[in-house]
TORVEXVEX-78746 format. One record per residue (C-alpha): residue in one letter; residue number from 1; x, y, z. Coordinates in steps of 0.1 Angstrom, whole numbers, plus 5000, padded with zeros to 4 digits. Each point is the difference from the previous one (the first is absolute). Layout:
<rs>
A;NUM;X;Y;Z
...
</rs>
This chain:
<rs>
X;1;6815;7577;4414
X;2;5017;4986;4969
X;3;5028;4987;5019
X;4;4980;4975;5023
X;5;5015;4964;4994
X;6;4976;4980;4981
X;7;5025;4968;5002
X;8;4981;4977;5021
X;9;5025;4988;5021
X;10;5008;5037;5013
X;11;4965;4995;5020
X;12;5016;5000;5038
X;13;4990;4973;5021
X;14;4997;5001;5036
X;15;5033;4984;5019
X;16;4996;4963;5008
X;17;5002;5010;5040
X;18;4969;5015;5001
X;19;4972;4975;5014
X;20;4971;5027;4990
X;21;5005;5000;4966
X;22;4964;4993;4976
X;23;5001;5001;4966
X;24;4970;4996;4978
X;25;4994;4973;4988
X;26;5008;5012;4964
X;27;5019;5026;4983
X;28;4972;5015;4977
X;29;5028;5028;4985
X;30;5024;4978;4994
X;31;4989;5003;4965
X;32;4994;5032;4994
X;33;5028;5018;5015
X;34;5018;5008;4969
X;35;4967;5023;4997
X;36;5008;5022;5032
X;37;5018;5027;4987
X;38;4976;5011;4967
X;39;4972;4991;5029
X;40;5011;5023;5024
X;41;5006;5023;4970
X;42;4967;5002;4992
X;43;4978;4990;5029
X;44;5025;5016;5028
X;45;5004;4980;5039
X;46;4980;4987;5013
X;47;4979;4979;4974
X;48;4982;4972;5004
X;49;5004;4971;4976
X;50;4970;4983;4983
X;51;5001;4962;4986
X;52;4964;4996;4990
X;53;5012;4968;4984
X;54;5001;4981;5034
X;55;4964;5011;5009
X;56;4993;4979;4972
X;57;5021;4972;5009
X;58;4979;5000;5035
X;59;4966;5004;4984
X;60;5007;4967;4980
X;61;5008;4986;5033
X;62;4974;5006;5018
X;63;4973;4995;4969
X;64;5015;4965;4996
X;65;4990;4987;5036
X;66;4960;5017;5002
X;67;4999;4984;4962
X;68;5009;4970;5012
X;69;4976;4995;5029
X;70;4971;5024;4992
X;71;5002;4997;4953
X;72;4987;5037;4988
X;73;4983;5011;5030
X;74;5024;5023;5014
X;75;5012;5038;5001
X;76;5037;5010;5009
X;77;4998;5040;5009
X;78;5032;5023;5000
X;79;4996;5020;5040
X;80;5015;5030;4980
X;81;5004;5018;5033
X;82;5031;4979;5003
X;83;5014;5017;4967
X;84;4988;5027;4979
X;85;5025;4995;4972
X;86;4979;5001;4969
X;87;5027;4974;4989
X;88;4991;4974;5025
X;89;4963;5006;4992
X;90;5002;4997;4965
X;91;5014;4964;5004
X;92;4973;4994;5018
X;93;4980;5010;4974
X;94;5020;4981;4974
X;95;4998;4968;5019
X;96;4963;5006;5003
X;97;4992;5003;5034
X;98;4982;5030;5021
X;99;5006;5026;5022
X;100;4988;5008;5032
X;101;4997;5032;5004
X;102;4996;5025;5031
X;103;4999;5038;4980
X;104;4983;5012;4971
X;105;5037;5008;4988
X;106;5008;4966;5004
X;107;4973;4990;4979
X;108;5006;5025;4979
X;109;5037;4987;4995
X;110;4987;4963;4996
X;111;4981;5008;4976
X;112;5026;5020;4978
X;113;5022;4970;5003
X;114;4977;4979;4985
X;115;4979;4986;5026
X;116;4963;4994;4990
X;117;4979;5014;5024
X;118;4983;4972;5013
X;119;5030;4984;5007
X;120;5002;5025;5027
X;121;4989;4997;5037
X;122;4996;5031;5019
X;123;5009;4997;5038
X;124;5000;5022;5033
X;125;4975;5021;5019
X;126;4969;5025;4988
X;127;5019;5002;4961
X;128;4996;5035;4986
X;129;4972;5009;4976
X;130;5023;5004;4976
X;131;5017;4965;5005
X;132;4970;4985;5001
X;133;4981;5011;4971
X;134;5030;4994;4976
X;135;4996;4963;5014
X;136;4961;5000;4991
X;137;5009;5012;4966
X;138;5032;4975;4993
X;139;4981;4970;5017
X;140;5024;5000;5028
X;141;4993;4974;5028
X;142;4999;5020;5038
X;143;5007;4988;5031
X;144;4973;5014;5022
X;145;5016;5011;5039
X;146;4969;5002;5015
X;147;4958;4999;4998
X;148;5003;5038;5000
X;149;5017;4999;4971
X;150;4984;4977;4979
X;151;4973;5025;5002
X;152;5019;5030;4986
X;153;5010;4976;4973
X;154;4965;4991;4993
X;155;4984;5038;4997
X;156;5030;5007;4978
X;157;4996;4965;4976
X;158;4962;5016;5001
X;159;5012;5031;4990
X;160;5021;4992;4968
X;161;4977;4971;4990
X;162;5033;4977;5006
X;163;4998;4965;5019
X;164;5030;4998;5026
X;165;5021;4965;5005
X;166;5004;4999;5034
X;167;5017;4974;5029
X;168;4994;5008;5033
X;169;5030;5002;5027
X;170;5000;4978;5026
X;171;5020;5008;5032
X;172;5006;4962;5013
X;173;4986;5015;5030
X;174;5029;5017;5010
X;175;4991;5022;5027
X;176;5024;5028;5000
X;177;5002;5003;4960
X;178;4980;5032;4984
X;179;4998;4983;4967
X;180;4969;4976;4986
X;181;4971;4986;5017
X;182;5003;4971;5031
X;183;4976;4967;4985
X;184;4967;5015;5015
X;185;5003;5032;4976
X;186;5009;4983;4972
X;187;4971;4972;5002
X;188;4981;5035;5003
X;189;5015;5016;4974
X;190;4997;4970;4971
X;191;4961;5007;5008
X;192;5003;5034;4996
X;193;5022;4998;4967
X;194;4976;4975;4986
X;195;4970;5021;5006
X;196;5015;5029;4983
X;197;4990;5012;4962
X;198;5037;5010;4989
X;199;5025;4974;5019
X;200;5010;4967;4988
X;201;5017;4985;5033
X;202;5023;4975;4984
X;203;5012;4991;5034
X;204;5021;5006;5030
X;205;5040;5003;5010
X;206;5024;5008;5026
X;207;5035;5014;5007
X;208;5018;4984;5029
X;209;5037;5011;5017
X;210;5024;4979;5002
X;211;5019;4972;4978
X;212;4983;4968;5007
X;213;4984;4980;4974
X;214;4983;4978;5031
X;215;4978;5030;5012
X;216;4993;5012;4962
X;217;4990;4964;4994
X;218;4977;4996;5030
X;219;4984;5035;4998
X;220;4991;4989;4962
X;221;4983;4970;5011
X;222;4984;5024;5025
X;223;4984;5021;4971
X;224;4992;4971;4979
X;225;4978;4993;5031
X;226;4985;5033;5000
X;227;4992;4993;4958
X;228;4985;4964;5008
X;229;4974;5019;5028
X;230;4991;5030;4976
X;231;4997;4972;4978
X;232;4976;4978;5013
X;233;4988;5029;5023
X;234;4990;5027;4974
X;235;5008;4981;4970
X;236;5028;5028;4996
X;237;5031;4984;4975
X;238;5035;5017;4999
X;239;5019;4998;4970
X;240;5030;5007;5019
X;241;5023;5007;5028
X;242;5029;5017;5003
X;243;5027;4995;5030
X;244;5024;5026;4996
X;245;5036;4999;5001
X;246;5029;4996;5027
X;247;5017;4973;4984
X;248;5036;4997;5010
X;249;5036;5002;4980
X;250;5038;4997;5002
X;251;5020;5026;5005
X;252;5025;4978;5018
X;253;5013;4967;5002
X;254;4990;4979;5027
X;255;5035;4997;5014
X;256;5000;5039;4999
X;257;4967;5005;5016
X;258;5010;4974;5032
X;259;5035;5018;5003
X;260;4981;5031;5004
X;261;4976;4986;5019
X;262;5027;4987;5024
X;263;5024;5028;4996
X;264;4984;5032;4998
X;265;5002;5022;5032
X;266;4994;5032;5011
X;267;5032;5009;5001
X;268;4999;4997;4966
X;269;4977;5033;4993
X;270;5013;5037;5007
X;271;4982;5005;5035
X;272;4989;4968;5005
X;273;4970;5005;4976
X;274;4993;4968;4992
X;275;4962;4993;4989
X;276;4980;4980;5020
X;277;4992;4976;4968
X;278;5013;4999;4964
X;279;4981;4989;4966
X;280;5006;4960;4997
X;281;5027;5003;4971
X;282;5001;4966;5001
X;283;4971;4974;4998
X;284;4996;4964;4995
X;285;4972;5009;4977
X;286;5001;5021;4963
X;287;4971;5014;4984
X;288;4989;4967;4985
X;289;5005;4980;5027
X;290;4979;5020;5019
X;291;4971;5003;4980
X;292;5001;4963;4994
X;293;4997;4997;5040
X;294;4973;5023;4998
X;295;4980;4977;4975
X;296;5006;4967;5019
X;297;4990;5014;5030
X;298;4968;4988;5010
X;299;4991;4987;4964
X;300;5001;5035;4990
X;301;5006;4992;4964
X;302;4977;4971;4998
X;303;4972;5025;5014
X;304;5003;5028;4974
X;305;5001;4975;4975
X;306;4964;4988;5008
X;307;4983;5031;5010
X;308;5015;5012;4966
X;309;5017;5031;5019
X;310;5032;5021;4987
X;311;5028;5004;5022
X;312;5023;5031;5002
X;313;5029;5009;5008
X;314;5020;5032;5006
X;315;5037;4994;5008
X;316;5016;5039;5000
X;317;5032;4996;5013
X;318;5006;4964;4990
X;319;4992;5008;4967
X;320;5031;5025;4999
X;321;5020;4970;5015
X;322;5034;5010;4981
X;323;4985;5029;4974
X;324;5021;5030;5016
X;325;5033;5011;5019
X;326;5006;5038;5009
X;327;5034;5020;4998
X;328;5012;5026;5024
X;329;5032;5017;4993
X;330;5024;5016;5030
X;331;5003;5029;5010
X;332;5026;4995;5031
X;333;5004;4984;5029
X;334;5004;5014;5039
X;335;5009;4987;5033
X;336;4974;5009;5027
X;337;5006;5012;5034
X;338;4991;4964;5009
X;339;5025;4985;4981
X;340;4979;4988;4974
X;341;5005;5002;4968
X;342;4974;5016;4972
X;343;4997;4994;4963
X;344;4982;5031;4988
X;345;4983;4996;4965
X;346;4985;5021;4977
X;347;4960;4999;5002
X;348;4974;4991;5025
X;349;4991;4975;5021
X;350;4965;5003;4988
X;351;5012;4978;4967
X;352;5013;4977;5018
X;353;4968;4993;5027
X;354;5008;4974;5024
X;355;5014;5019;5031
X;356;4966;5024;5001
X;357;4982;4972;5010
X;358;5022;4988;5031
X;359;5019;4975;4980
X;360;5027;4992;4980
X;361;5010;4986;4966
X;362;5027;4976;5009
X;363;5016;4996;4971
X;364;5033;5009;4993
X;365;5008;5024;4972
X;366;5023;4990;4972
X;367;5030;5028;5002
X;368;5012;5015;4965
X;369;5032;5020;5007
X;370;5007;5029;4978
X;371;5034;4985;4992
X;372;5003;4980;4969
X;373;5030;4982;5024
X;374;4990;4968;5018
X;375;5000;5006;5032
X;376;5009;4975;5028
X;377;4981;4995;5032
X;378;5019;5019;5022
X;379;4996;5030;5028
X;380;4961;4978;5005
X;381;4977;5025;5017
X;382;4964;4998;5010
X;383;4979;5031;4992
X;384;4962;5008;4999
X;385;4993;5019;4969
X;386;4974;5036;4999
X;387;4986;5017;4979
X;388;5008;5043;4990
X;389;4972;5018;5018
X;390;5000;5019;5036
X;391;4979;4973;5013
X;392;5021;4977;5028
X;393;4973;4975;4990
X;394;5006;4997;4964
X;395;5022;4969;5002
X;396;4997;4971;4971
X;397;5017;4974;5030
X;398;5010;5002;5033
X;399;5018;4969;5002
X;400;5038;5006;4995
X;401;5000;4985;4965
X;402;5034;4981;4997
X;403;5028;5015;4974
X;404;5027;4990;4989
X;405;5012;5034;5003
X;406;4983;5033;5006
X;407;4979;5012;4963
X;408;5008;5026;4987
X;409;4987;5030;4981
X;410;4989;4991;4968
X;411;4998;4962;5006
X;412;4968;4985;4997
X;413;4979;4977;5027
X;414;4977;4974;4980
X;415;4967;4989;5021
X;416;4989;4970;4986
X;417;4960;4987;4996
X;418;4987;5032;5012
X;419;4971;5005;4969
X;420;4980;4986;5032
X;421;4984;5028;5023
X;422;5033;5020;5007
X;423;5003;5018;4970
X;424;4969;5027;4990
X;425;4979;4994;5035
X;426;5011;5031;5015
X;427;5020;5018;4975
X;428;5001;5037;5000
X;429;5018;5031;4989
X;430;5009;5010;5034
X;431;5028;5031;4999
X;432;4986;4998;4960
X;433;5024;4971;4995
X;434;4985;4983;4971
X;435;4982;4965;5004
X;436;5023;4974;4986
X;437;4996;4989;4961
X;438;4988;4965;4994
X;439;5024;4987;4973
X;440;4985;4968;4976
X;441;5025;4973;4993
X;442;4977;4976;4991
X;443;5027;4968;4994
X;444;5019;5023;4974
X;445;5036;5002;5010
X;446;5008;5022;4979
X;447;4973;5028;4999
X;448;4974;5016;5023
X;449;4973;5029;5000
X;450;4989;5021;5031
X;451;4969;4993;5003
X;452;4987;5035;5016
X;453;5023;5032;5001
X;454;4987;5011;5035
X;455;5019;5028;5014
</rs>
């Protein structure tokens, strides 16, 4: 691997002909590619590159806006189901914000990191014992699924002589959703919670689908609703609410996103596989834009302010806007019976997630030729690229990726923005091929650490 061309000029772009080309938006290797050989060295292919740094850069982002329209009463939370790098979670940490947290070994990694515990918000259905009473005892706020559970969570705050923090989950009365409680339950469920000896209901939250700030906007006016009946009802006061993430990102320019929009066919995908929908990697809203459509909505920011209620927040994959790109390296390449052509690479799929769920990542990869010669765009091909195992399934894309000429062994593919979702979701040592290393560069050019040795 010490011969791959670190010269960023050697990177091979894809010929000027091709119509389906869509690069990312930005390079994030660009500066650390002088890195890759001790890297691969010492973390082998594939690895997955951390830059905790920009997590920070989008905390202060988004911080700036809620401080702006709400002062001090606001939480941003870290979704650390988007990313377990202990990197990305200690910046979090640093830049003294929470986690939300769906595993006791979540929690117990935010809390190694540096998160105090009742920064933390536990989420998800019927939370283990376990989970649960390492909440009680760090002070842990817990987002209660259902009246049934709010009960287990009572006899167990009984049992340890602990008070639980709790917000109940409101469903938006989606009726096909087996998560939270539709707005009867949860009127219920406040008068349960404020009957009970060991629960402090603090207030309610929700978790919608989707990208818009509209609907997040409205279905917060909707629950402030709900708090301004509970409180004149029952004389029941939330301290807070939280809406969840689903706040969009870049991956793409605009022009790119239209052009794929307009171009992209299914002749374009070995078989025709095209998926019925992509991710929107494109969006005429960021993070901050859309929370501050969020809080206009409706008054929204005018109405915590009176009723003296805390808003939070819990951007996952926003959050990682930028903080991480992953490297495959080449194994060969292959012509199919169908004429296609396939860019095998060594690893799985499974760290690199996007295809398992009927999609596809539709940005291109950056190709790093083994040659230290620049090569020019000639022989242009268009391959989709799989990964090493016996499965026909394991495939990273099946659009035919443009080249400027075939990869080769040895040469490296560079996936830009991927600390989002597609790299640890479904990672696993099938064929005991070790889960990829997550390498820390952390804004240092010139150094970097691997953050867990892992296989």
């Amino acid at each position: 691997m010490n011969n791959i061309s670190m010269d960023t000029r050697a990177a091979v772009e894809a010929n000027n002909d091709f119509d389906t080309r869509f690069p990312a938006k930005e390079d994030l290797s660009l500066p650390y590619r002088q890195l890759f050989p001790l890297i691969t060295k010492a973390a082998n292919t594939p690895f997955h590159a951390m830059l905790p740094h920009r997590v920070k850069q989008n905390i202060v982002g988004v911080k700036h806006v809620l401080s702006r329209y709400l002062g001090e009463r606001f939480q941003v939370l870290y979704a650390m189901k988007t990313n377990r790098s202990a990197a990305l979670v200690k910046a979090a940490a640093e830049e003294g914000i929470g986690i939300d947290v769906s595993s006791l070994e979540e929690f117990q990694l935010a809390l190694t990191q540096g998160v105090r515990g009742q920064d933390c918000s536990l989420s998800g259905p019927f939370k283990s014992v376990e989970f649960l009473t390492l909440a009680l005892r760090q002070e842990a706020r817990i987002v209660v699924d259902s009246d049934e559970e709010l009960l287990q969570i009572q006899s167990l705050a009984v049992s340890i002589g602990k008070t639980a923090r709790v917000l109940l989950r409101w469903n938006a009365d989606q009726p096909y959703t087996r998560f939270g409680m539709n707005t009867d339950k949860l009127k219920a469920a406040s008068l349960v919670a404020d009957s009970l000896s060991n629960i402090e209901l603090e207030g309610a939250g929700f978790h919608l689908s989707g990208y818009c700030p509209l609907e997040r906007g409205k279905a917060l006016s909707q629950l402030l609703d709900i708090a301004d009946a509970l409180r004149y009802g029952a004389d029941i006061r939330w301290k807070a609410i939280n809406i969840g993430g689903g706040y969009p990102l870049r991956y793409v320019e605009e022009a790119t996103w239209r052009r794929f929009q307009n171009a992209i066919d299914k002749q374009d995908f070995v078989a025709g596989r095209m998926p019925k929908s992509f991710y929107p990697y494109w969006h005429p809203d960021t993070l901050e834009t859309a929370v501050e459509k969020v809080l206009l909505e409706s008054g929204n920011a005018e109405r915590l302010r009176a009723n003296n209620i805390e808003l939070s927040v819990e951007p996952g994959r926003a959050l990682t806007d930028g903080a991480g790109f992953t490297v495959f390296e080449v194994l060969g390449t292959k012509t199919t019976n169908a004429g296609d052509h396939c860019v095998v690479v060594k690893g799985l799929s499974f760290s690199f997630s996007e295809t398992w769920f009927n999609s596809e990542f539709i940005v291109d990869p950056v190709h790093l030729p083994v040659s230290q010669e620049v090569i020019k765009p000639t022989n242009a091909v268009r391959a989709y690229i799989a990964g090493q195992s016996c499965l026909e399934e394991d495939v990273l894309t099946y659009r035919k990726v443009p080249f400027s000429q075939m990869p080769k062994a040895g040469d490296l593919l560079v996936f830009n923005n991927t600390a989002g979702y597609l790299m640890d979701l479904l990672e696993t040592r099938f064929h005991g091929l070790p889960i990829p290393n997550k390498v820390v560069l952390d804004n240092k050019e010139d150094s970097f650490s691997i953050e867990e040795v892992r296989g």
